[in-house]
N, C-alpha and C positions, 0 to 999 in steps of 0.2 A: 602877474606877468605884464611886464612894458611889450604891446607890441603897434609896430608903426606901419599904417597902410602900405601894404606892397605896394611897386610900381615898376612895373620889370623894363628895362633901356627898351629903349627902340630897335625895330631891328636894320634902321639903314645905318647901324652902327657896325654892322659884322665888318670882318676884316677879310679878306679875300687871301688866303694862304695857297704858294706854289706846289705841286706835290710833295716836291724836296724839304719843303719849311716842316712839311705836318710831322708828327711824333710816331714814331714809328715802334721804340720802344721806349720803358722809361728809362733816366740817365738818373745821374747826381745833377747835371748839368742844369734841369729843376728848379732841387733843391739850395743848388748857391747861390743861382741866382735871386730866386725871393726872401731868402735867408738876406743875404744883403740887402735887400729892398728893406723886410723888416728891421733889421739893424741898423741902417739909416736913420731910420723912424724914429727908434727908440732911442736914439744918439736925442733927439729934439722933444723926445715925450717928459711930462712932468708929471707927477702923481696928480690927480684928480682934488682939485682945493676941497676945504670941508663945507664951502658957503654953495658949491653945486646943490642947483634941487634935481638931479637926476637920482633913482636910484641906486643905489649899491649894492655890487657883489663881491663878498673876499673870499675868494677862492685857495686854497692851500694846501699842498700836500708836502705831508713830512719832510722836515729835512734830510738830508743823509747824512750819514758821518763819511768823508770824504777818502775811501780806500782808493781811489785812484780811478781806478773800472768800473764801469756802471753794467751791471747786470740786467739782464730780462726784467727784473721783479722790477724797477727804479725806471725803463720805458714805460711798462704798463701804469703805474701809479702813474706818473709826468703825462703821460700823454692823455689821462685821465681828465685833470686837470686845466691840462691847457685845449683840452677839448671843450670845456664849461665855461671857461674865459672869453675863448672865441667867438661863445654862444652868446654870451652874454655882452660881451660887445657889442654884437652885429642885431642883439635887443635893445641898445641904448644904454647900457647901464653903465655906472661910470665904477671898473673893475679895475680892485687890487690883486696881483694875481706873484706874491712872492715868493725868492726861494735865498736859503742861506746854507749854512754848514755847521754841523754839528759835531766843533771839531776838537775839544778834547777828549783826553779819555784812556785810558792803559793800550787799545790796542797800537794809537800811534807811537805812543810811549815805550811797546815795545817792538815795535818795528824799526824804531832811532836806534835804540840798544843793538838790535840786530844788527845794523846797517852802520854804527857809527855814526849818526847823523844828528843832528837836530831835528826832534819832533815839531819844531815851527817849522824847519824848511820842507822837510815830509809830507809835512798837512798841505802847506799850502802849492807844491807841484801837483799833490794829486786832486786838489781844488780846480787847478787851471784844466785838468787832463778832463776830469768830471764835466766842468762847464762845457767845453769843447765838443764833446758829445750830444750834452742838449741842445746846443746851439746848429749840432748834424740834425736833430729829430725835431727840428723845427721848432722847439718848444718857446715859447713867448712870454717868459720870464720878465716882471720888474724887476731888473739889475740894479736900476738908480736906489733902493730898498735895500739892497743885498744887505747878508749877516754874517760874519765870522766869530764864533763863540767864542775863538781863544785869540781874537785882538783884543789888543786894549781899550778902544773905544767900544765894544760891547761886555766883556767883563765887568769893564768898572761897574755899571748899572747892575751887574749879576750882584756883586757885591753892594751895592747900593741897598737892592732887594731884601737881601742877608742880614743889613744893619737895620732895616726895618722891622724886618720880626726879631731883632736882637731888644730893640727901643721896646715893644711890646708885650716883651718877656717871651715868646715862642719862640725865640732862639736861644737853646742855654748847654751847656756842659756838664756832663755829670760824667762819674764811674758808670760804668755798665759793663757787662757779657757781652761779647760781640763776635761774628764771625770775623776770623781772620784766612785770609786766602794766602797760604804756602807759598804758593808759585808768585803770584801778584806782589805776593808783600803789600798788604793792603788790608783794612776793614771794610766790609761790605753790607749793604743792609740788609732784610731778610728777605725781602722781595728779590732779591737779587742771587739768594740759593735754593737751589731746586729742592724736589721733594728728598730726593737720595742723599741732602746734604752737600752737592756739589755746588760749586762757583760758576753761574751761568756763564761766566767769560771765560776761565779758563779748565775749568772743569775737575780743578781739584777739589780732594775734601777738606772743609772748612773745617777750621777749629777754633775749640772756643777759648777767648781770651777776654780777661777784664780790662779794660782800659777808659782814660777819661778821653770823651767824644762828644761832639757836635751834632744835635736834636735838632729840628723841625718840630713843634709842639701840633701838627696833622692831625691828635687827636684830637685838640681844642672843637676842629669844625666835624667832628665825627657825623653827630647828627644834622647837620647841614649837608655832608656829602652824600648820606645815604637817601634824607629824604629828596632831596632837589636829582634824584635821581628818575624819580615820574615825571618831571617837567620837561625829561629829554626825550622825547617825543619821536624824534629823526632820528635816533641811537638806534643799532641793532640790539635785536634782544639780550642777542647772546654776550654782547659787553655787557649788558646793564646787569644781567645773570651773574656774572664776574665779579663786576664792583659791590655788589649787593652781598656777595660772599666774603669778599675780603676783607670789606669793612665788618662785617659779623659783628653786631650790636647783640647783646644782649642784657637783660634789665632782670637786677639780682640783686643780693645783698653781699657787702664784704662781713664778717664778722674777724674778730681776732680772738684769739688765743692766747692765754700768757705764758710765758718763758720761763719758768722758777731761777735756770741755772743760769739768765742772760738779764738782769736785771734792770726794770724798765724797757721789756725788749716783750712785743708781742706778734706771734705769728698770725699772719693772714692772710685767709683762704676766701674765695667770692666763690658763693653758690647760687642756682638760681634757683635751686628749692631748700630754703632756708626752713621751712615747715617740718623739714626731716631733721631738725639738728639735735633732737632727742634719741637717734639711731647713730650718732656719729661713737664709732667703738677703733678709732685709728686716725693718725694725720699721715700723709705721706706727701715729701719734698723733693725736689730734684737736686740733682748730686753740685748742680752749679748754684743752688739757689745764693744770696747774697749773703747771707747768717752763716755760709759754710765751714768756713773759716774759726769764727767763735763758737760753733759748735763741736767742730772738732776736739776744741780743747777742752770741753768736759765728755766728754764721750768716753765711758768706762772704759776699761781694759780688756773687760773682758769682749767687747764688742770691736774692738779698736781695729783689730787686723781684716775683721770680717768686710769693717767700713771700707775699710783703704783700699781691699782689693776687688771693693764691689764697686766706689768710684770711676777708680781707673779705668775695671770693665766696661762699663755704660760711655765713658764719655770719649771710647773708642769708638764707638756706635755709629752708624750712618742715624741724618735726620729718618729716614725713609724705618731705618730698621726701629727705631725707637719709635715715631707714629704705628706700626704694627708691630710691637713687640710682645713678647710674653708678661701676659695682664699677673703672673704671678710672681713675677720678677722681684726679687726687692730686699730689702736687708732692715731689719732691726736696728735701731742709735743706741738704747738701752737708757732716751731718755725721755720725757714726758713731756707733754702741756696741759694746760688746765682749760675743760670746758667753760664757757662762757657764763652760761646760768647754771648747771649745776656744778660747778667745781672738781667735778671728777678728774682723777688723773687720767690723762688719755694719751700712750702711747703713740712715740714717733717714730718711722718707717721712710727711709729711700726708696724711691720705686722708680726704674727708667720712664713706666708711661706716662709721670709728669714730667712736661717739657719747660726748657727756660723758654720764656720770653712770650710762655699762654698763660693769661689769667696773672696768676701773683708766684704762679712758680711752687703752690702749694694747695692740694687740695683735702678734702677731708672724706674718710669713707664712712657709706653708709650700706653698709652690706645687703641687708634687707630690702633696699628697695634703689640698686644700682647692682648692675649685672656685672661691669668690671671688677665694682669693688666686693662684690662676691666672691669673685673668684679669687681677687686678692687674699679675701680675709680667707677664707676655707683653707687654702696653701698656708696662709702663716699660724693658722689657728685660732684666729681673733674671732669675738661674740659677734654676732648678727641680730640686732635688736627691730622688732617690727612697731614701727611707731605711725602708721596708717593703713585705715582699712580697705577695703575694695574701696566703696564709693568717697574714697576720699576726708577722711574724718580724722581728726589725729584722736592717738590713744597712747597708754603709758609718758605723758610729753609735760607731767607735772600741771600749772596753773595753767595750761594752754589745748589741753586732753577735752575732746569732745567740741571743738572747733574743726568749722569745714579748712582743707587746707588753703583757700585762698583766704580767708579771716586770719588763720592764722599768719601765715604771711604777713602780713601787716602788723600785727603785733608782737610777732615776734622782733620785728625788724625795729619798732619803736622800742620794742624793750631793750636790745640793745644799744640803740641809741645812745639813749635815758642814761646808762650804765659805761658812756665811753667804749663799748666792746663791738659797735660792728654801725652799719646803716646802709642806708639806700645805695646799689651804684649801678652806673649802665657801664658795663665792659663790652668793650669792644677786639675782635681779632687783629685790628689794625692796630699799628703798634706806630710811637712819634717817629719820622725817618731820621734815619742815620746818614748826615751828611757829610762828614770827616772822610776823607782816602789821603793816605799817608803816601800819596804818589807827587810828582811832578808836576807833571802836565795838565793843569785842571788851573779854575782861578782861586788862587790865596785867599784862607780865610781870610777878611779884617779885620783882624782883633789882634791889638796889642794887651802882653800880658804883664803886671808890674807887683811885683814883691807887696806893696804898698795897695794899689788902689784894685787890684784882680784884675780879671777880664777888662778890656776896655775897646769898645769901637772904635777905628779908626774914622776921623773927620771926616768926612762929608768931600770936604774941600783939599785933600790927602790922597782922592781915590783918583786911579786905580792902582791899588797895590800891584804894582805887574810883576811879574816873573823874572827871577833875574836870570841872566846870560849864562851857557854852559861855556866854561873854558874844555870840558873831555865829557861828553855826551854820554860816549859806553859806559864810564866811570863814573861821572855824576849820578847816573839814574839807575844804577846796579840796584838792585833792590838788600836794604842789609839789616830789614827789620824793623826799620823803621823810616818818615819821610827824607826824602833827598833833600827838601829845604831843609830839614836839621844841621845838615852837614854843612852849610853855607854862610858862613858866621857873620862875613860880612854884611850879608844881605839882611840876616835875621836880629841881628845888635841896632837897635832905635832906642829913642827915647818917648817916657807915657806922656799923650797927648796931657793926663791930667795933672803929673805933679811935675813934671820935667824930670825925672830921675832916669836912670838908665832902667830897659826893659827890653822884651822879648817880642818880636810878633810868633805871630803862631804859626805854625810848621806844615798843618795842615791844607790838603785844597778843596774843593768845595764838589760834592758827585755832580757828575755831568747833568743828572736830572734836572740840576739846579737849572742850570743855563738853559733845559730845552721847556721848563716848567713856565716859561713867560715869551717867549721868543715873538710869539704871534704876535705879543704887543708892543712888539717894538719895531715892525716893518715898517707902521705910518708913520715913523719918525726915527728911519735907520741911521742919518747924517745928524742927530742934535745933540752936539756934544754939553748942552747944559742941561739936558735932562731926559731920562729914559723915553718917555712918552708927556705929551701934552694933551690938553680937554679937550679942544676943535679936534685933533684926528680920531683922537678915542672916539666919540662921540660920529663922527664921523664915521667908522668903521667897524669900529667894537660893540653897537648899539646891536643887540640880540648875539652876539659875539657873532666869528667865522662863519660865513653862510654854506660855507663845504669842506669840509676837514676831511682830506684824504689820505688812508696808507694804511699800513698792516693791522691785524685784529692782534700780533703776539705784545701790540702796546697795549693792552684792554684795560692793566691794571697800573702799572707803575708810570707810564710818561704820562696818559688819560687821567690819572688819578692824582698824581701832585700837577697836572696842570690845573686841572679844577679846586683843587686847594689853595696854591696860589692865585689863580683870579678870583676867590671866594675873598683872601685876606687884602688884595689891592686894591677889592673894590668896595672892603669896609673903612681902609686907610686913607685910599688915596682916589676915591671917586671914578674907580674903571666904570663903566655903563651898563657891566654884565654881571652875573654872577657864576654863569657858566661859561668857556670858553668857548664852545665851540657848538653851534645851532644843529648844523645836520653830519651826521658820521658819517661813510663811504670806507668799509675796512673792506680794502680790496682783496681777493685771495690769491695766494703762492703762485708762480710761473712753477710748471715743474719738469724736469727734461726726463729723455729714455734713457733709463739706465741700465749697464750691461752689467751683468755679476758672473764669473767663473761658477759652473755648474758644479763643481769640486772643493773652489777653497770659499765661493760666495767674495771671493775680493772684486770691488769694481775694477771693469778692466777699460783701459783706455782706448782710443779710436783705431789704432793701430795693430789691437791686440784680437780682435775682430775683424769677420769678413762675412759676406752676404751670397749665400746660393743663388740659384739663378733664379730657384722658386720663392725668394726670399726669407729663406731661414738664415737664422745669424747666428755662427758656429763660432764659438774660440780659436781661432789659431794655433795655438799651441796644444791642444788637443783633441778637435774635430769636434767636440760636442756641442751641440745648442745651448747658447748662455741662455741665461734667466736673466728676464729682462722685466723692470717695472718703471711705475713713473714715479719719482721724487723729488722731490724741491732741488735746484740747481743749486753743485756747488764744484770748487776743484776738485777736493777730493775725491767728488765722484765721475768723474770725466765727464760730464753731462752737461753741462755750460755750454750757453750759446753767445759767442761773440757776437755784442750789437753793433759795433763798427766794420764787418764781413757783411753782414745783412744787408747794412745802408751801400755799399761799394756794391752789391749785387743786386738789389733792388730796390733804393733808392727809400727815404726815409717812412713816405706814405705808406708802402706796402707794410713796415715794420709796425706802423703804428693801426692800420685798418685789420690786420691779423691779431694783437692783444685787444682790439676793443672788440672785434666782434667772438671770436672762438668761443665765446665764453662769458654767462653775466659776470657782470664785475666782481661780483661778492663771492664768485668760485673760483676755484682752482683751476688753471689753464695748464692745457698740455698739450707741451710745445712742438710743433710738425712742425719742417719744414718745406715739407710738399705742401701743405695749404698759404707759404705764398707765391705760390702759381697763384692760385683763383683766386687772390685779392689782387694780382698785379693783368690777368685777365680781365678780372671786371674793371678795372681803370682805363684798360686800351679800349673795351669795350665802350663806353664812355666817349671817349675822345673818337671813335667811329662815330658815334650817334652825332658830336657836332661835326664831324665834315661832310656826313651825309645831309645834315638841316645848313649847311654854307653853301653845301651843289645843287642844292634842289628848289624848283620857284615853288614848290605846293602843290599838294594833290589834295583839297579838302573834301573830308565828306560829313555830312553833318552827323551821323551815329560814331561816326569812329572819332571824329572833334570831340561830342558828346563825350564819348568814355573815356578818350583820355582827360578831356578837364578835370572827368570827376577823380579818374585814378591819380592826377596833381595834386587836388585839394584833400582828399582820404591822405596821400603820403605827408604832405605837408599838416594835416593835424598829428601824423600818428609819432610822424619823425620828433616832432615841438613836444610831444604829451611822453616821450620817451627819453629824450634828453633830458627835459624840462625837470619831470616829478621824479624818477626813478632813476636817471640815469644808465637807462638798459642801453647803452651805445650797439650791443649787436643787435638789437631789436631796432633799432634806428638804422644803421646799414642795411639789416634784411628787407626794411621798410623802403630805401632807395633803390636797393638791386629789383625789387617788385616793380618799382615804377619804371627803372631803365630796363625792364625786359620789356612791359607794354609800352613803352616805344618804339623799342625794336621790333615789338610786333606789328606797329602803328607804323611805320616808316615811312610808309607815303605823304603820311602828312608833314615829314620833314620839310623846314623852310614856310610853312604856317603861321599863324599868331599862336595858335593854340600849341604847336610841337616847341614854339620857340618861349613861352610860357613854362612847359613842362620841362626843358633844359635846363634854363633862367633857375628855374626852383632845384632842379636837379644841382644843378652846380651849386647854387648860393649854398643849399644847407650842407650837400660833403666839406666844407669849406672848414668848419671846427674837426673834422674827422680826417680829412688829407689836403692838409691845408697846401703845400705846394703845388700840387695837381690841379687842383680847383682854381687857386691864384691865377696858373699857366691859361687853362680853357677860360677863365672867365675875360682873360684878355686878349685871348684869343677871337671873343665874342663881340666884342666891345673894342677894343683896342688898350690903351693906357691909361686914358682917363681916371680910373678908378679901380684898386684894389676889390678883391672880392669882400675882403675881409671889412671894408667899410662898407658894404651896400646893406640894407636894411633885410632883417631876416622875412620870411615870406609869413605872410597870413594867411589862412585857410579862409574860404569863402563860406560862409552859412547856410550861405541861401544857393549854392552850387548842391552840396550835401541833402540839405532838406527837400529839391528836389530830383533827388538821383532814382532812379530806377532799379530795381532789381529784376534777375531774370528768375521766373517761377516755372518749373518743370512739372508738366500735370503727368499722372500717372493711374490707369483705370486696371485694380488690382496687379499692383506693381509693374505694371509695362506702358513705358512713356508712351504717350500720346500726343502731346503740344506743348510748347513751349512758348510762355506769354511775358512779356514787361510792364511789373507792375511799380506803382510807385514803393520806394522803399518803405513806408509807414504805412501800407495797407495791411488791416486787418485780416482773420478767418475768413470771416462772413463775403468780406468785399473780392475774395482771391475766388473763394467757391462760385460767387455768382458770375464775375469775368468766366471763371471756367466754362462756367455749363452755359454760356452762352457763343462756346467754341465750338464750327462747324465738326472738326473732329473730332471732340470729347461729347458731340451729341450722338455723333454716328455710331463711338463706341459701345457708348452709353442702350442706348436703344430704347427698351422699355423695362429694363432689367432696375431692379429695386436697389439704390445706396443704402446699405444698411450700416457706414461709417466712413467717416472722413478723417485721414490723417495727414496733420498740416507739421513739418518742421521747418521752421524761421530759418533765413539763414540766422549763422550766428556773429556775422561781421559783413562790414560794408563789400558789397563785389562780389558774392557768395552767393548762391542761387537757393531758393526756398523750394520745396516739395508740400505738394497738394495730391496726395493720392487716395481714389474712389474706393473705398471696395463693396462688391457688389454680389 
């Protein structure tokens, strides 16, 4: 921690205010004003060079995708943030503190459609509405920085990106299965469908379709993501629990199978106990597997209709129904493959519980010693062969019978090797991401395609492939099955960078992930149109990556997880400083509002549709009865939203922002009253009493109440710094000031002191990150103009104030006070008892009667009195 010797102004600085001047209530009048002040400022500020030896803080909380309205959940994160900036300023440190837009994406895409609009013009009015707001909540944004993911000048590096892992072979094209979204008209990757099979965005059920798509090779760095997952030290647990799931390594062996009827064609299945594969008496495939096709076509007769209508079944199926479905499910092919080493013919089987897109899409049963596939084989009737013993030994397993199973293991796995029939592999649950979306609104892949030379990256010197112009919006982006670039000839007819012939770009745009999987690294160099990022700022800022990444835990897996894949590959190619992106996590939890539900139909009912007794029950309107009322995350739908632009016009930005920081640690769930901001916009008046009481008063000193308040300055000011600082508990830093402005107000005589004007000094400077307009207002009110609060040096706690502070000890002769002594606060047992007993009334009680034990409890914090009690 940078911290710089306090030095609090003088006080022949005060400003002498008429009754009429002082603040009577708060206004906006405040907040526009220092808002402008700030905005001034920042009209003249420039990002921090990289050649400063001051420390650095990059402060950051998620972008938002720009729907227009800022919600409760988007104050709290913001105000988060720009509470650690403020901090960190007013420590010295020289603080990147930006914000952009995460702005394409289906929903703008279809909100145009709705609207007839252009999804550029869409996005970027509710950008202007968006900024406008934070710019109400005081938040202190580097703008000079800003990011818009769907201009031109920031896409093009999105695809710049693209063609990097394209140069490295991790970006490539194949055939594959893929979720296709009905409604979206779109492919989507898997992280992107829920358990039930639906489409997180739009909540249809996905269906599967083969199509040629655009990879991310993510698994390359498998093992790099999972283990550099201990190194993230500042992470919450519960993300790193996540990641640690979804990348789901596991170290096995693939073996293959051969195909008699698909010639040079072999099936394979990865197990991880390969040691059982003398028990294998079945294969079973999913209905999508990739061979399904050429299998079909030798597929007897007599099994043929059983096939077709046990396909169709399943892959009607939700995901949800097929991870729990019935383990005896499944249909006979009527055709074989051949065991590996022993040659056997071994029966092929569709079974819904193997899924596409786990594993190879093919697994093998082993009845005897797998409970599913028990129950598989029992239902179809197939042999159960026991090929190890209790303690692990194989038996009937041929040249390999009487090896422990991890010996075997390994030689099993060499023997197929040896034989081309199978070998080592680590699988993993993570699967390469799918970044193709057959939408609009996203950035153009670049890759031109040519009859002649394939795939081919577009130049370097070519980019940005931008988006072409809608002449009919509604009509352009209809969704018809396929992309809307398709349909746009002009745009899409070029010529190959390689042989000059006529060619195709590609049609596709690139998932939004793409664009928000590096964003961070492009703040320190938002304006450089000749190249994404440079060494000085990286190096500059990027050095341990983001010192504070803040915003929701529901990114744990997919924005967290290709962000870290990406700067794992930028900083093997192109020299980023990190390898993880982001130093310390802060997943803030959900605002959540009262929600009313119809005691009858359960429908949320709107504000209107309710009313409040006198006793405060909330009865339905329309039918007298008490609604059922819970707290949920805020949304329209459920009438439970709270407008933050009503808030700031009623009580002015501070109170908006000192209620999300304190109701609640950060990392919970807040639920959202609006009776409690009364007592955040009371304790601020209360406040601004305490300076015009120390502006009317010459001083009443006394040296004990001097004493306690310095020390209760220096206890707030370590506790307020060690709460901000390490943990970020912002309500435990307000609770920590409202302690101290009570013991002033209890102390009040000493107003207009050294010592009261000290403890205001401190009081003010630190609410300053927490209500930054209010503090701005008193602290020049204190001082006059000279200086903003926001630049004065943050306060130091004294050491040697603390180390000799006093505590007060309450003696007690079998539990009934008797005297009350001030000892030093690091006095021991021994040193409290002998003070005691040499107390005229803890002798008198005492008398000659026999101590037959002493119980001492400590206080347990500074201020808190200790107990010393006799019994006798």
């Amino acid at each position: 921690m940078l911290l710089r010797r306090f030095r609090p102004l003088p006080l022949t600085r005060k400003v002498s205010l008429s009754t009429s001047a002082r603040i009577t209530r708060l206004s906006q009048e405040i907040d526009k004003k220092w808002q402008a002040v700030w905005y001034e400022k920042h009209q003249q500020k420039t990002l921090a060079p990289s050649t400063s030896d001051k420390p650095k803080f990059y402060c950051l909380s998620m972008f938002p995708y720009p729907s227009g309205q800022l919600h409760m959940g988007h104050v709290r994160v913001y105000t988060m943030s720009d509470c650690m900036s403020r901090l960190r300023r007013m420590q010295g440190y020289d603080v990147l503190h930006p914000m952009g837009w995460d702005a394409f994406g289906l929903p703008a895409e279809n909100a145009a459609i709705e609207r007839g609009v252009s999804p550029a013009d869409w996005t970027l009015s509710n950008i202007a509405a968006a900024k406008r707001q934070m710019n109400n909540l005081g938040i202190l944004f580097d703008w000079t920085q800003e990011v818009t993911t769907c201009q031109a000048d920031y896409y093009k590096w999105t695809q710049w990106v693209f063609l990097e892992f394209l140069k490295k072979g991790l970006a490539y094209r194949k055939e594959a299965m893929v979720n296709w979204d009905p409604i979206d008209q779109t492919v989507l990757a898997n992280e992107q469908v829920d358990a039930q099979g639906r489409s997180w965005r739009s909540g249809a059920i996905v269906e599967q379709r083969s199509l040629s798509q655009w990879f991310l090779g993510i698994t390359k760095y498998g093992d790099e993501l999972l283990q550099d997952i201990d190194t993230l030290t500042e992470w919450p647990e519960a993300v790193k629990r996540m990641q640690t799931a979804w990348i789901g390594r596991s170290e096995g062996t693939l073996v293959h199978f051969d195909l008699p009827i698909l010639k040079d064609h072999q099936l394979t299945v990865f197990t991880t106990r390969v040691e059982t594969l003398f028990g294998v008496s079945y294969l079973a495939i999913c209905p999508e597997h990739e061979y399904m096709d050429k299998l079909l076509e030798h597929i007897p007769a007599s099994h043929r209709a059983n096939v077709d209508e046990y396909i169709a079944r399943v892959k009607a199926l939700t995901k949800d129904d097929r991870n729990n479905g019935n383990t005896t499910s499944g249909v006979a092919t009527g055709l074989q493959v051949v065991h590996p080493i022993t040659q056997e013919k071994v029966p092929l089987y569709l079974a819904e519980y193997v899924l596409p897109g786990v594993g190879t899409g093919a697994v093998m049963g082993v009845p005897a010693h797998d409970d599913r596939d028990e129950v598989f084989a029992a239902h179809h009737g197939l042999e159960s062969r026991s090929v190890l013993t209790q303690d692990e030994t194989l038996i009937e397993s041929g040249q390999f019978t009487d090896l422990s199973a991890f010996e075997a293991k390994k030689k099993m796995t060499a023997f197929l090797r040896e034989r081309d029939q199978g070998d080592s592999h680590v699988q993993y649950r993570l699967r390469d991401w799918l970044v193709s979306r057959q939408r609009y609104w996203g950035a153009p892949v670049p890759v031109i395609h040519c009859a002649d030379c394939g795939p081919v990256g577009v130049p370097e010197e070519d980019l940005p492939v931008k988006l072409p112009e809608l002449t009919n919006p509604e009509e352009d982006l209809r969704g018809k099955g396929g992309s809307p670039l398709a349909r746009m000839g002009n745009w899409k007819q070029c010529t190959c960078p390689q042989c000059g012939k006529p060619a195709e770009r590609d049609t596709d745009t690139l998932d939004t992930f793409v664009d928000s999987s590096w964003y961070f690294l492009r703040y320190a160099d938002a304006k450089n149109s000749d190249a994404p990022f440079t060494k000085n700022n990286l190096t500059k800022w990027m050095t341990n990556g983001v010192d504070l990444y803040i915003g929701g835990i529901e990114h744990a897996i997919l924005h967290l997880l290709y962000s870290r894949f990406v700067t794992k590959f930028l900083a093997d190619v192109h020299g980023v400083p990190t390898k993880e992106p982001f130093n310390k996590l802060l997943a803030q939890g959900m605002v959540l509002g009262r929600t009313h539900k119809s005691p009858e139909s359960l429908r949320c009912l709107k504000p209107d549709e309710v009313k409040t007794d006198a006793d405060g029950t909330i009865r339905e309107v329309a039918t007298n009865l008490p609604v059922i009322t819970s707290w949920e995350k805020m949304s329209k739908s459920k009438y439970n939203g709270v407008d933050p632009e009503e808030i700031y016009r009623q009580y002015g930005a501070d109170v908006a922002r000192l209620l999300v920081l304190f109701k609640a640690p950060p990392s919970h769930e807040l639920e959202w009253d609006e009776a409690d901001l009364l007592g955040q916009s009371r304790w601020l008046m209360r406040i601004w009493g305490l300076l015009y009481d120390h502006q009317d008063k010459a001083g009443n000193t006394s040296d004990v109440d001097a004493k306690s308040l310095e020390l209760a300055t220096h206890i707030a000011i370590q506790k307020v710094t060690q709460a901000l600082e390490e943990t970020q508990a912002f309500n435990v830093a307000i609770a920590e000031l409202m302690k101290l402005s009570n013991k002033m107000g209890q102390l009040s005589h000493l107003s207009g002191t050294p010592v009261f004007a000290h403890a205001l000094n401190s009081l003010v400077t630190m609410l300053a990150p927490l209500a930054p307009h209010n503090a701005s207002e008193m602290y020049e009110t204190l001082y006059g103009n000279a200086k903003d609060v926001h630049e004065a040096e943050w306060p130091q706690h004294d050491t040697t104030v603390l180390a000799n502070a006093e505590n007060q000890v309450v003696i007690q002769i079998r539990g009934k006070t008797r005297e009350t002594i001030n000892a030093p606060a690091d006095a021991d047992e021994a040193t409290l008892k002998e003070l005691a007993l040499a107390m005229p009334a803890v002798k008198k009680h005492l008398g000659d009667k026999e101590i037959r034990k002493v119980i001492f409890v400590p206080s347990r914090k500074q201020g808190q009195h200790s107990l010393l009690n006799f019994v006798v």
